[in-house]
N, C-alpha and C positions, 0 to 999 in steps of 0.2 A: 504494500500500500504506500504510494509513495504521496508524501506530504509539500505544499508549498512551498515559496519560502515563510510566508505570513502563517505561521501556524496556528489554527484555533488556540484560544487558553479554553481549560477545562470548565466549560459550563459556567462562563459568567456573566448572568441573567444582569439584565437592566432590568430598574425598578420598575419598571412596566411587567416588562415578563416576572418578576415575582409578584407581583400582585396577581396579574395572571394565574399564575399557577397555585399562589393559595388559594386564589377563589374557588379554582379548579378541585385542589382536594378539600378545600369545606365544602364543596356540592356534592362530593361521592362520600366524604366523613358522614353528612347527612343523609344521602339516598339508602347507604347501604342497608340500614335498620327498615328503610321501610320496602326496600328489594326483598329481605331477609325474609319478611312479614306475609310478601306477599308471595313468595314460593312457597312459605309452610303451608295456606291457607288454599293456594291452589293442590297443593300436593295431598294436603288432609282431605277438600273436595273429591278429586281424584281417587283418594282410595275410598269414602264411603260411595262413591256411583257405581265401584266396583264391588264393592261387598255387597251394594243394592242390587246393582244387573247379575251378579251371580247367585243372589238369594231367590231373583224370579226367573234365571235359566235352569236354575238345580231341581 
């Protein structure tokens, strides 16, 4: 991999892009719990439809 001569320096975000990028992980810090929330509740759904459709196929 050959390099410039201007070599990137490692990741040094201007205050924009840090701000960026916190906002960034306060929106997934927060989504996560209600992504969580909502795969139990589809997952839970999911298995009593199937306990349902196999208690009226059986």
């Amino acid at each position: 991999m050959s390099r410039g001569r201007h070599a990137q320096p490692p990741l040094r975000l201007t205050r924009r892009g840090r701000i960026v990028r916190d906002v960034v992980i306060g929106a997934l810090v927060l989504a996560l719990p209600l992504f969580a929330t909502q795969l139990s509740v589809a997952f839970f759904t999911v298995v009593v439809w199937a306990g349902q459709f196999a208690g009226l196929t059986a």
